[in-house]
N, C-alpha and C positions, 0 to 999 in steps of 0.2 A: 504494500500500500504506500502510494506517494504522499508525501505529508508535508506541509508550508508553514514559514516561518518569517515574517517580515519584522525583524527588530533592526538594534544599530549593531556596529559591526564588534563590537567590543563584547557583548554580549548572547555572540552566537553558539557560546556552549550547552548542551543540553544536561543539564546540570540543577536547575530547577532553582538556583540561587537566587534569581529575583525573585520569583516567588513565595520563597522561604523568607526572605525580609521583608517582604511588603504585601504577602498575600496574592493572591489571582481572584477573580470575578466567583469562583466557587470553591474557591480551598482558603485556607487562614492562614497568617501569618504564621511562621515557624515550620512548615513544612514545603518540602520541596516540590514542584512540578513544574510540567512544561506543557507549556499552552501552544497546539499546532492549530492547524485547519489543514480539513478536504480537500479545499480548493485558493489556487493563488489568490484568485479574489478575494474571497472570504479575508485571507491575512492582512491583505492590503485594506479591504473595508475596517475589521477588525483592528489595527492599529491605528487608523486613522480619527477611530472616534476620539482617541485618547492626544489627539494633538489640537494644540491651538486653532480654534475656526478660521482666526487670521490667516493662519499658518506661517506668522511670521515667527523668527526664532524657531524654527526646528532644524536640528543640525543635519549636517552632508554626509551624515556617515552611514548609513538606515541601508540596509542588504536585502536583496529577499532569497530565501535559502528553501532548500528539499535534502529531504530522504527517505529513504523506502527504508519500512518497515514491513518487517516477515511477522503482524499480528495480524488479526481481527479485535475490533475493539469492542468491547463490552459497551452495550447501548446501557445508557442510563435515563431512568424515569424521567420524565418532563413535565410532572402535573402543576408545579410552581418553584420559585428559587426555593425555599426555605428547602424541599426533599432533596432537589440538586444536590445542594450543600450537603445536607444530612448523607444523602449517599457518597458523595466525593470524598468527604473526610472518613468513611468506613473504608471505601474502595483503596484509600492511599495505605491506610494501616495494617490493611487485612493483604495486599500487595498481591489478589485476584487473577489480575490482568494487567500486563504493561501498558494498555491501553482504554481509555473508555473516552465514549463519541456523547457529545449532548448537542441536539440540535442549537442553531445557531438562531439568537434570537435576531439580526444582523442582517443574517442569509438565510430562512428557513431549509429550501433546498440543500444544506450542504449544511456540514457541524463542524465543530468544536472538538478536535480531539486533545486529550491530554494523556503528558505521558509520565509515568511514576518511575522517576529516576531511583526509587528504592528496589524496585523490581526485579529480580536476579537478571533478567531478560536484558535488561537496560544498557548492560556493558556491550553489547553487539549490536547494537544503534549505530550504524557509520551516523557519524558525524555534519553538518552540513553544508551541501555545494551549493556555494553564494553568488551570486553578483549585485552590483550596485542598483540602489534604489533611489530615485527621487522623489519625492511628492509635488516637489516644481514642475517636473518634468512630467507628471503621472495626471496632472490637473490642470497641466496649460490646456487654454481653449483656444483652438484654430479659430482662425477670422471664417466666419460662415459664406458659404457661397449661395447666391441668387439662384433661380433653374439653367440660367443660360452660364455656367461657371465664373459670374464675378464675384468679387466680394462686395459685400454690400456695403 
């Protein structure tokens, strides 16, 4: 399974450390995980709620990465956050599945995978193939053309 990852470049180990000090959207502070997606979009959607609407001040460093994993992820409940949570934090301790998919409130079509860096599984992750990311680049809009190919 292909899996997406749009952060900055300093931060592209799958190691779960930001998460562990500052928590993810469904796991607590103090524990580690890694927050992927299905789909590039999704990462790119996904990351970008978290940046200034300006988007002035966001730095030049931001990558978008992949790697294939040899799981299936354990689908988790989606009747409301509070069970997400409830089962994420079982899911991380109990160390189940290296993987579990929540759909993606974002993207419906396409999830949320995370991945439990405590998981015996975890050390056979290759690592991720990155290139560069702009959000300048990813959000400039072309001058529109007329029917007859001008610009208006």
């Amino acid at each position: 399974m292909k899996l997406w990852r749009l952060t900055r470049a300093p931060f592209v180990a799958l190691d779960g450390k930001g998460a562990e000090l500052y928590g993810a959207r469904y796991a607590p502070p103090g524990v580690p995980v890694v927050s992927l997606a299905s789909e590039a979009g999704l990462a790119v959607l996904v990351a970008l709620r978290y940046q200034p609407r300006d988007l002035e001040g966001i730095t030049d460093d931001f990558v978008l990465g992949w790697t294939e994993v040899d799981a299936e992820p354990l689908r988790v409940p989606d009747p409301d956050e509070a069970t997400i949570r409830a089962f994420i934090g079982e899911w991380l301790d109990s160390k189940r599945s290296l993987l579990a998919a929540i759909q993606s409130r974002v993207l419906p079509e396409a999830d949320v995978i995370y991945l439990n860096p405590r998981h015996p599984d975890a050390a056979r992750v290759p690592p991720l193939t990155t290139r560069p990311f702009s959000f300048a680049d990813c959000l400039h809009r072309p001058p529109m053309l007329d029917n007859y190919g001008s610009p208006r």
